[in-house]
N, CA, C and O atoms as a MOPAC input file, in Angstrom:
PM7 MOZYME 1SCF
protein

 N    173.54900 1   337.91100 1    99.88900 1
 C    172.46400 1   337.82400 1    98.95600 1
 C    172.95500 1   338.13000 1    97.55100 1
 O    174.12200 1   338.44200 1    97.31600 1
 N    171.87300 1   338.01000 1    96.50300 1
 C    172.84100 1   337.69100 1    95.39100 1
 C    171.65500 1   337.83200 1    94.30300 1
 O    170.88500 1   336.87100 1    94.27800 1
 N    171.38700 1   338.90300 1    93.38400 1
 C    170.04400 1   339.23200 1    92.21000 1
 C    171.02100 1   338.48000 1    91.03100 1
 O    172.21700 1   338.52500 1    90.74400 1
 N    169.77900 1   337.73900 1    90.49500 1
 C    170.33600 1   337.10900 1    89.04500 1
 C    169.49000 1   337.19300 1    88.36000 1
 O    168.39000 1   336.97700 1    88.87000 1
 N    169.51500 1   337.42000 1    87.39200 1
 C    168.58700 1   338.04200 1    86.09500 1
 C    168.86200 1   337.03200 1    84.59100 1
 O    169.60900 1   337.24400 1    83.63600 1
 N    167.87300 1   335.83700 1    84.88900 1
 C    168.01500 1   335.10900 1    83.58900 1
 C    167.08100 1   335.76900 1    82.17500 1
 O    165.95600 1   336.26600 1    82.12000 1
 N    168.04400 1   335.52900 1    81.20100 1
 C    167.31300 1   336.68100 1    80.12300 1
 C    167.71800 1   335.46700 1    78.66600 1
 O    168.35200 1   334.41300 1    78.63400 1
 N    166.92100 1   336.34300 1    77.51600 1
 C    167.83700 1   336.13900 1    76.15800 1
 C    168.58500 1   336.84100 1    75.74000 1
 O    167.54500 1   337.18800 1    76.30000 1
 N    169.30400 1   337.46700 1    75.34000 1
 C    170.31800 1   338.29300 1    74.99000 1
 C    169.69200 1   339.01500 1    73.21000 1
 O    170.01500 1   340.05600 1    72.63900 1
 N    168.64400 1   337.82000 1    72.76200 1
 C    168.83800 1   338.18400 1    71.77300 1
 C    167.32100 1   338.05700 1    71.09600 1
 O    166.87100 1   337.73100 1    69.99700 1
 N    166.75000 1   338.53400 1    72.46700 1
 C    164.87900 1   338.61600 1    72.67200 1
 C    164.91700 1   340.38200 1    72.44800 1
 O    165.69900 1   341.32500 1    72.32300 1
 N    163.40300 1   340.02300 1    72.50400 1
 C    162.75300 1   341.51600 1    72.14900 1
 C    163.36300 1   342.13600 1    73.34500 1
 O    164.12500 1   343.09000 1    73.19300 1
 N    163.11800 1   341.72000 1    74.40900 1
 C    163.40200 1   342.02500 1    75.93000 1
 C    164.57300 1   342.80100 1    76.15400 1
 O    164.52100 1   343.89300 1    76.71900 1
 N    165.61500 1   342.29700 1    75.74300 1
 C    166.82000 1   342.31100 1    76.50900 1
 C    167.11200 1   343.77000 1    76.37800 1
 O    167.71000 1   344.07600 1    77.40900 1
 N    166.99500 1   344.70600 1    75.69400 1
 C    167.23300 1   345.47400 1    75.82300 1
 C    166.59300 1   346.66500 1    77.30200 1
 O    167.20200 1   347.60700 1    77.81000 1
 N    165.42500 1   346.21600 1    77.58400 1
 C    164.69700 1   346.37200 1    78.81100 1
 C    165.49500 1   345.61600 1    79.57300 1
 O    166.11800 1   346.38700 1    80.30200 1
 N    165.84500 1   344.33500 1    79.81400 1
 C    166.77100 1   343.87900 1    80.90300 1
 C    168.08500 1   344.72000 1    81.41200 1
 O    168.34100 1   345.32600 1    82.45200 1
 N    168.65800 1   344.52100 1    80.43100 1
 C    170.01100 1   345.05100 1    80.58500 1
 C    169.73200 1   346.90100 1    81.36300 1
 O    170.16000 1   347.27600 1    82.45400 1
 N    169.04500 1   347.59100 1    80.52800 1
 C    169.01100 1   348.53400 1    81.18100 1
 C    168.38900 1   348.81500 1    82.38300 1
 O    168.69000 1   349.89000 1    82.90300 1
 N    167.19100 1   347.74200 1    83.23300 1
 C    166.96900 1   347.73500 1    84.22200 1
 C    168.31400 1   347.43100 1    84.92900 1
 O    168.68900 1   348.28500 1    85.73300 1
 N    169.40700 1   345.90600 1    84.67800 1
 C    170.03000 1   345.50600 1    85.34100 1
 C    171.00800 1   346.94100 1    85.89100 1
 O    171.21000 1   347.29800 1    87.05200 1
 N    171.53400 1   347.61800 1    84.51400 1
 C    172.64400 1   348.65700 1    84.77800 1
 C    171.46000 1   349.96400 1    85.93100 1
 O    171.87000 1   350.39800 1    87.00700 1
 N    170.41400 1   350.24100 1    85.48900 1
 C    170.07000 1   351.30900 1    86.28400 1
 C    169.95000 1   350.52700 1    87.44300 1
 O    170.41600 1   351.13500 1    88.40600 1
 N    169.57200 1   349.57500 1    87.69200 1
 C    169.15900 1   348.99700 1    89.27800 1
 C    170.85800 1   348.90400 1    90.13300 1
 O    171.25200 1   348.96900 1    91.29700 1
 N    171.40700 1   348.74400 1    88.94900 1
 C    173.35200 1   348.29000 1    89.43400 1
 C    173.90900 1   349.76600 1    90.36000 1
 O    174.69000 1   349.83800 1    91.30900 1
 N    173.07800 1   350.93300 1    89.56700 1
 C    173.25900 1   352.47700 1    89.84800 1
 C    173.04500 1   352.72500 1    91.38700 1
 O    173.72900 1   353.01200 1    92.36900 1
 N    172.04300 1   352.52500 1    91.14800 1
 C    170.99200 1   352.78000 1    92.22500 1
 C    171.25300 1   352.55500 1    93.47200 1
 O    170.92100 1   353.20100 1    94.46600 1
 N    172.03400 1   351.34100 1    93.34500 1
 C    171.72700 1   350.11300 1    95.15300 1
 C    173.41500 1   349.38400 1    94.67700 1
 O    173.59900 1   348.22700 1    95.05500 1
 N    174.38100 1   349.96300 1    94.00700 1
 C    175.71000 1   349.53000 1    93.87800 1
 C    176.05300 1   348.12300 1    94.62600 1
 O    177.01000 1   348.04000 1    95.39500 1
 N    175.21300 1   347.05000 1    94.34700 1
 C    175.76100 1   345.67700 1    94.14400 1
 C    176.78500 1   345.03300 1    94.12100 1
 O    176.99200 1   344.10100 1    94.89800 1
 N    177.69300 1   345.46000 1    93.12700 1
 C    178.86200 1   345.10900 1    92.90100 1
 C    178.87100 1   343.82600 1    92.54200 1
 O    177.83400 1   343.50300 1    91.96200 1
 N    179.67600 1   342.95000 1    92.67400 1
 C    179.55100 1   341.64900 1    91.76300 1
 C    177.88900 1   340.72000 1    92.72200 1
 O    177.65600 1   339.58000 1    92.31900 1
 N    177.36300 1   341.03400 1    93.34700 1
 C    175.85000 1   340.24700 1    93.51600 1
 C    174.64900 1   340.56700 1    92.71300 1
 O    173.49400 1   340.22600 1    92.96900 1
 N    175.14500 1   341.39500 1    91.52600 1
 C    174.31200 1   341.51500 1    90.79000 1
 C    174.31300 1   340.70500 1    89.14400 1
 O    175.08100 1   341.13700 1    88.28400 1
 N    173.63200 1   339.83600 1    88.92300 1
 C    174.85400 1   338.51000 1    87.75600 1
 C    173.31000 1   338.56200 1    86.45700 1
 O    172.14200 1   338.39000 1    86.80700 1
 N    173.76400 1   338.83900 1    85.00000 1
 C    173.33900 1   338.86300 1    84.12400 1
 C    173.36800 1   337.34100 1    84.01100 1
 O    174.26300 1   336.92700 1    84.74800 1
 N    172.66100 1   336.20900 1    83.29800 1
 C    172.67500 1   335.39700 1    82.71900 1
 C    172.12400 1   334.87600 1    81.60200 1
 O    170.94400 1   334.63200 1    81.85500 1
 N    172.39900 1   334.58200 1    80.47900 1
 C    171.49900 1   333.94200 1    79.27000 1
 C    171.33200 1   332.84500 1    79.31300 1
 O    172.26300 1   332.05300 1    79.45400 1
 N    170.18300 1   332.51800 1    79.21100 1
 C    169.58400 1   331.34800 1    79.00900 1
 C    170.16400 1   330.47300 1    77.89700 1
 O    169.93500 1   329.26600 1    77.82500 1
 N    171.02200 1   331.23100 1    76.93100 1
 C    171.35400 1   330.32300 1    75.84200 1
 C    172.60800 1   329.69700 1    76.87800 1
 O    172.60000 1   328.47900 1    77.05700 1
 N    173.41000 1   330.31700 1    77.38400 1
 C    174.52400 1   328.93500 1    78.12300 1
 C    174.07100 1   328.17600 1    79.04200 1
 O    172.99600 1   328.14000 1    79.64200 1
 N    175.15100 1   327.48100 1    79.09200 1
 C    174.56000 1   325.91100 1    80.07300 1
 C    174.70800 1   326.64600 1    81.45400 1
 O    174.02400 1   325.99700 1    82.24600 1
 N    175.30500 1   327.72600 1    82.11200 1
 C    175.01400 1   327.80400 1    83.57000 1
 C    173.43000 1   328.85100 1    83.31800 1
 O    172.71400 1   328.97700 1    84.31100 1
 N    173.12400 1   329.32600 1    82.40200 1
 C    171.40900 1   329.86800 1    82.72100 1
 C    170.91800 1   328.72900 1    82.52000 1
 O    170.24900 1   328.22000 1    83.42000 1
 N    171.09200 1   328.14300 1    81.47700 1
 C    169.84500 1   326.80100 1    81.55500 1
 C    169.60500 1   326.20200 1    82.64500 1
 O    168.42700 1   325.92500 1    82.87400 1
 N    170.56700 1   325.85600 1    83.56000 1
 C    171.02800 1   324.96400 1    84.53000 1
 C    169.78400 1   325.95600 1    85.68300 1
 O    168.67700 1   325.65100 1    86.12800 1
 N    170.75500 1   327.35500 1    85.84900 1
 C    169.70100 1   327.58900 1    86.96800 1
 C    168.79400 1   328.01500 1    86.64900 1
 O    168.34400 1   328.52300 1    87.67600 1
 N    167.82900 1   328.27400 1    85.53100 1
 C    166.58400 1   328.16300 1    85.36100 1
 C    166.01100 1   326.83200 1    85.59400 1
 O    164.88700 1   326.92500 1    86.08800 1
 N    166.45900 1   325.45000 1    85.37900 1
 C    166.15700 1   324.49100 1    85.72100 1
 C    165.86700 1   324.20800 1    87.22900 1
 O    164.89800 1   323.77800 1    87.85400 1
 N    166.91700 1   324.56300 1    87.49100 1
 C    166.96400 1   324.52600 1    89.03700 1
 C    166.13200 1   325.28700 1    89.82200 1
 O    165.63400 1   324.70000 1    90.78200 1
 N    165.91700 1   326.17900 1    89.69700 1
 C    164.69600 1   327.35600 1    90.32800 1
 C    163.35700 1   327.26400 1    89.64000 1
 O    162.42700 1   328.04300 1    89.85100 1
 N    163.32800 1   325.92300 1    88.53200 1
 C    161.86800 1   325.93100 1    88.17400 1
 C    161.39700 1   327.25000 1    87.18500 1
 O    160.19300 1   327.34300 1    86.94600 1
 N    162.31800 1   328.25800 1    86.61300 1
 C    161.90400 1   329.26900 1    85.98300 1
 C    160.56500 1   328.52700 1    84.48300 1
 O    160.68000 1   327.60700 1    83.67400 1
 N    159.66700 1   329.32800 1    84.71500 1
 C    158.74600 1   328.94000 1    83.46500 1
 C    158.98700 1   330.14000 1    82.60700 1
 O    158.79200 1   329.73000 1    81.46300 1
 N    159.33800 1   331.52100 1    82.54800 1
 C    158.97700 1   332.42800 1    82.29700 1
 C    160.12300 1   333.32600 1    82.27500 1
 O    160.99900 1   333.59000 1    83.09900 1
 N    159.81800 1   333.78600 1    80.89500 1
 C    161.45300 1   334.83100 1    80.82300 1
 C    161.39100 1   335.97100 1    80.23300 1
 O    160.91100 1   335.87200 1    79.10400 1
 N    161.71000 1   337.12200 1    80.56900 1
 C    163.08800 1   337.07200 1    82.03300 1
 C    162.70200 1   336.69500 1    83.09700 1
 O    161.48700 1   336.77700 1    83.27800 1
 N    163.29700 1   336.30800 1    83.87300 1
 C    163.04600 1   336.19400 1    85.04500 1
 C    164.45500 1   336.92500 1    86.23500 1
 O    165.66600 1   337.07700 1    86.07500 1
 N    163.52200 1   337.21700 1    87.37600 1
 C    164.38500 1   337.82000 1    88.20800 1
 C    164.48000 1   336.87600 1    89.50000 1
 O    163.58100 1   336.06100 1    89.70700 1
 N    165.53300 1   336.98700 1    90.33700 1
 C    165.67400 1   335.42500 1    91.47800 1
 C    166.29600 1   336.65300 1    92.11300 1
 O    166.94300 1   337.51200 1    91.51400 1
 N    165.92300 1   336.61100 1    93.82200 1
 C    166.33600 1   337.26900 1    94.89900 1
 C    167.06100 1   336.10100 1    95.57300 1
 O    166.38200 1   335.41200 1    96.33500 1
 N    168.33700 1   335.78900 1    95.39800 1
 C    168.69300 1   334.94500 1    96.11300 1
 C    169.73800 1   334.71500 1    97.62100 1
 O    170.89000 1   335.07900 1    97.38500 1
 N    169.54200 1   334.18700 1    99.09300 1
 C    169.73600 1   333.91400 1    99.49900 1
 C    171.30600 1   333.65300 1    99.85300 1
 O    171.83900 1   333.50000 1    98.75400 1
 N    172.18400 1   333.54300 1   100.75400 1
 C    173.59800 1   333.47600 1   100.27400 1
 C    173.81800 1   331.66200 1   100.15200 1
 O    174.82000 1   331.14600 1    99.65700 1
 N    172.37200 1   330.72000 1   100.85600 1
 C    172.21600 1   329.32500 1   100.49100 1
 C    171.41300 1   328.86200 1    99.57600 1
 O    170.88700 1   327.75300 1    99.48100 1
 N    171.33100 1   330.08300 1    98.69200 1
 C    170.67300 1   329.51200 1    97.50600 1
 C    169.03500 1   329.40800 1    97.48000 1
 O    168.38100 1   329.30100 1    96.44300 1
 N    168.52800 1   329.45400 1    98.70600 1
 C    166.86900 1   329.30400 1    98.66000 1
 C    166.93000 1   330.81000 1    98.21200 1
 O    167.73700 1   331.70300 1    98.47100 1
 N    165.53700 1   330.76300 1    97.28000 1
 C    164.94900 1   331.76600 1    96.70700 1
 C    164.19100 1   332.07900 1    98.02000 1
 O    163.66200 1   331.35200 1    98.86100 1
 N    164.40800 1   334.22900 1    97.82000 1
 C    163.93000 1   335.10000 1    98.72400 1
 C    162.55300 1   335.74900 1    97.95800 1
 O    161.51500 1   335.86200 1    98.60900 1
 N    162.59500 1   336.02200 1    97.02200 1
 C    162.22200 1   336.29800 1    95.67200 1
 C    162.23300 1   336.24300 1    94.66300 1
 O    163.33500 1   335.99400 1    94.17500 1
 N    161.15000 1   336.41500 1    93.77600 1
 C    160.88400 1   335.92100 1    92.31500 1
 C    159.83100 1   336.41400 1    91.73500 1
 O    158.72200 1   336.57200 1    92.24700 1
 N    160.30200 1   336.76900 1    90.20900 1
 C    159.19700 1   337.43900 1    89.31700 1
 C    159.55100 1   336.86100 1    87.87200 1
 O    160.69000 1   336.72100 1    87.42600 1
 N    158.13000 1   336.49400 1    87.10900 1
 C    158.73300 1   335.89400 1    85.73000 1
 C    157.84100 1   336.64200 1    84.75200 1
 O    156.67800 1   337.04600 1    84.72400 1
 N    158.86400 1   336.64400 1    83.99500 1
 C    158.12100 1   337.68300 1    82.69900 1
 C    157.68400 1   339.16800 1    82.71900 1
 O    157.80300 1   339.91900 1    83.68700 1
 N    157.16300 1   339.48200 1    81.51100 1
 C    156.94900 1   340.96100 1    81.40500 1
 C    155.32400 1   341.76000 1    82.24600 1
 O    154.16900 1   341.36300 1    82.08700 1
 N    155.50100 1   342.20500 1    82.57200 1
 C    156.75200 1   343.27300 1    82.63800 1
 C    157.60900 1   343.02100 1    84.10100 1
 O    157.58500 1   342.20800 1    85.02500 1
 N    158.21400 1   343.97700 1    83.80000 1
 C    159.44400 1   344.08800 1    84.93200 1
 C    158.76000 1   344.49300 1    86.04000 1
 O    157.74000 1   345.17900 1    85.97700 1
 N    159.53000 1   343.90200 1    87.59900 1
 C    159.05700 1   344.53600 1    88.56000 1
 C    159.55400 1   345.98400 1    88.94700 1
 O    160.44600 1   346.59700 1    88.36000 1
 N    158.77000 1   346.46300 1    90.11700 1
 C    159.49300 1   347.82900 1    90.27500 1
 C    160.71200 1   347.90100 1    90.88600 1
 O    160.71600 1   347.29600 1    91.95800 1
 N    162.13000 1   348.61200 1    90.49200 1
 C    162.95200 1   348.45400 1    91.26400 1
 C    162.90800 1   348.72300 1    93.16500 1
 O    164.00600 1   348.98400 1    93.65700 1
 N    162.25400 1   348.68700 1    93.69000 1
 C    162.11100 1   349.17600 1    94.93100 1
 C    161.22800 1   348.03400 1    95.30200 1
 O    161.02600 1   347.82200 1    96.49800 1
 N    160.68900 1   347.28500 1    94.39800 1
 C    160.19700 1   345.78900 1    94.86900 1
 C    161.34200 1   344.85000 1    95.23100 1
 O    161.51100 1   344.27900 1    96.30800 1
 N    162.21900 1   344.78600 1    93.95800 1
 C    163.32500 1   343.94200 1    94.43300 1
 C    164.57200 1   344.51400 1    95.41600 1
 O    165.44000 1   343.92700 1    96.06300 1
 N    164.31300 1   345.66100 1    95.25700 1
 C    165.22100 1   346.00300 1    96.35200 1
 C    164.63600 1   345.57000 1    98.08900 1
 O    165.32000 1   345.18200 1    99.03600 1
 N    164.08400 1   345.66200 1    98.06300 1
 C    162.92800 1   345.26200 1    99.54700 1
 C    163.45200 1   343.76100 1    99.51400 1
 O    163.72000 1   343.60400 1   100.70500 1
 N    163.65800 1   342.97100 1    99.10100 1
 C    163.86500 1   341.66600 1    99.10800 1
 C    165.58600 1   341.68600 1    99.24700 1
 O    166.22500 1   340.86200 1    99.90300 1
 N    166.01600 1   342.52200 1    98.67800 1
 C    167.11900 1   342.44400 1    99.05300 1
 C    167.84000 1   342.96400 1   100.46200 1
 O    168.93300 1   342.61000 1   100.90300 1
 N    166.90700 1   343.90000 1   101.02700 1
 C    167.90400 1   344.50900 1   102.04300 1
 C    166.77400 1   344.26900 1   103.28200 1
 O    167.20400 1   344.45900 1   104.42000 1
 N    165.15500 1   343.80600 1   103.11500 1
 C    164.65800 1   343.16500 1   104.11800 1
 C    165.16800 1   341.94100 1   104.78500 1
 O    164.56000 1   341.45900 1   105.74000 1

Protein backbone atom coordinates (compact mmCIF):
# COMPACT_ATOMS: atom_id res chain seq x y z
CA UNK A 1 0.00 0.00 0.00
CA UNK A 2 1.18 3.31 -0.71
CA UNK A 3 -0.35 7.24 0.89
CA UNK A 4 0.20 10.02 -1.67
CA UNK A 5 -0.53 13.40 -0.84
CA UNK A 6 -1.14 15.70 -3.92
CA UNK A 7 -0.62 19.35 -2.75
CA UNK A 8 0.70 22.98 -3.94
CA UNK A 9 3.82 23.63 -2.51
CA UNK A 10 3.16 27.10 -2.77
CA UNK A 11 -0.69 27.32 -1.44
CA UNK A 12 -1.91 28.63 1.72
CA UNK A 13 -2.08 24.87 2.62
CA UNK A 14 1.07 23.44 2.30
CA UNK A 15 2.35 24.26 5.19
CA UNK A 16 -0.55 22.14 6.99
CA UNK A 17 0.33 19.37 4.45
CA UNK A 18 3.73 18.92 4.90
CA UNK A 19 3.44 18.91 8.56
CA UNK A 20 0.61 16.46 8.62
CA UNK A 21 2.72 14.38 6.01
CA UNK A 22 6.04 14.50 8.46
CA UNK A 23 3.86 13.96 11.76
CA UNK A 24 1.75 11.13 10.12
CA UNK A 25 5.51 9.81 8.62
CA UNK A 26 6.28 9.80 12.76
CA UNK A 27 3.64 8.14 13.84
CA UNK A 28 3.03 4.90 11.52
CA UNK A 29 6.96 5.02 9.99
CA UNK A 30 6.06 4.42 6.28
CA UNK A 31 9.15 4.75 4.93
CA UNK A 32 9.28 5.36 1.28
CA UNK A 33 5.05 4.54 0.90
CA UNK A 34 4.54 7.67 2.06
CA UNK A 35 5.09 10.19 -1.40
CA UNK A 36 4.61 14.11 -1.27
CA UNK A 37 3.53 15.33 -4.69
CA UNK A 38 2.91 18.83 -6.36
CA UNK A 39 0.57 19.37 -8.53
CA UNK A 40 2.76 21.85 -10.32
CA UNK A 41 4.89 18.70 -11.98
CA UNK A 42 3.77 16.56 -14.64
CA UNK A 43 3.79 13.25 -12.40
CA UNK A 44 1.07 15.19 -9.80
CA UNK A 45 -0.83 16.46 -12.63
CA UNK A 46 -0.85 13.13 -14.23
CA UNK A 47 -2.08 11.37 -11.07
CA UNK A 48 -4.51 13.78 -10.12
CA UNK A 49 -5.84 13.24 -13.54
CA UNK A 50 -5.86 9.84 -13.20
CA UNK A 51 -7.66 9.44 -9.82
CA UNK A 52 -10.14 12.14 -10.95
CA UNK A 53 -8.82 14.52 -8.03
CA UNK A 54 -11.27 17.74 -8.07
CA UNK A 55 -9.98 19.10 -4.90
CA UNK A 56 -6.74 20.07 -3.27
CA UNK A 57 -4.97 18.67 -1.25
CA UNK A 58 -5.93 15.71 -1.67
CA UNK A 59 -5.05 12.46 0.09
CA UNK A 60 -5.17 8.77 -2.03
CA UNK A 61 -4.94 5.47 0.11
CA UNK A 62 -3.54 3.48 -2.44
CA UNK A 63 -3.60 -0.14 -3.17
CA UNK A 64 -0.24 -1.94 -4.26
CA UNK A 65 -2.55 -2.14 -7.98
CA UNK A 66 -3.25 1.15 -7.91
CA UNK A 67 -7.16 1.03 -7.19
CA UNK A 68 -7.94 3.63 -4.69
CA UNK A 69 -8.62 2.24 -0.97
CA UNK A 70 -9.23 5.73 0.10
CA UNK A 71 -9.77 9.28 -0.48
CA UNK A 72 -10.30 12.73 0.91
CA UNK A 73 -10.24 16.17 -1.01
CA UNK A 74 -9.68 19.40 0.42
CA UNK A 75 -9.72 21.23 3.65
CA UNK A 76 -9.68 20.30 6.11
CA UNK A 77 -7.50 17.45 6.68
CA UNK A 78 -8.63 14.11 7.71
CA UNK A 79 -7.87 12.63 11.06
CA UNK A 80 -4.70 10.82 11.12
CA UNK A 81 -6.21 7.58 12.50
CA UNK A 82 -8.77 7.85 9.59
CA UNK A 83 -6.14 7.28 7.11
CA UNK A 84 -4.34 5.12 9.01
CA UNK A 85 -7.44 2.59 9.20
CA UNK A 86 -7.27 2.46 5.46
CA UNK A 87 -4.01 1.72 5.56
CA UNK A 88 -3.51 -1.19 7.83
CA UNK A 89 -7.38 -2.44 7.46
Amino acid sequence: MKLVILYRPDSDHASDVESFARDFQRQHDLGKKLELQSLSTRDGAATASLYDVMSYPAILVLADNGSILGMWQGVPLPLMAEVAAYLYG
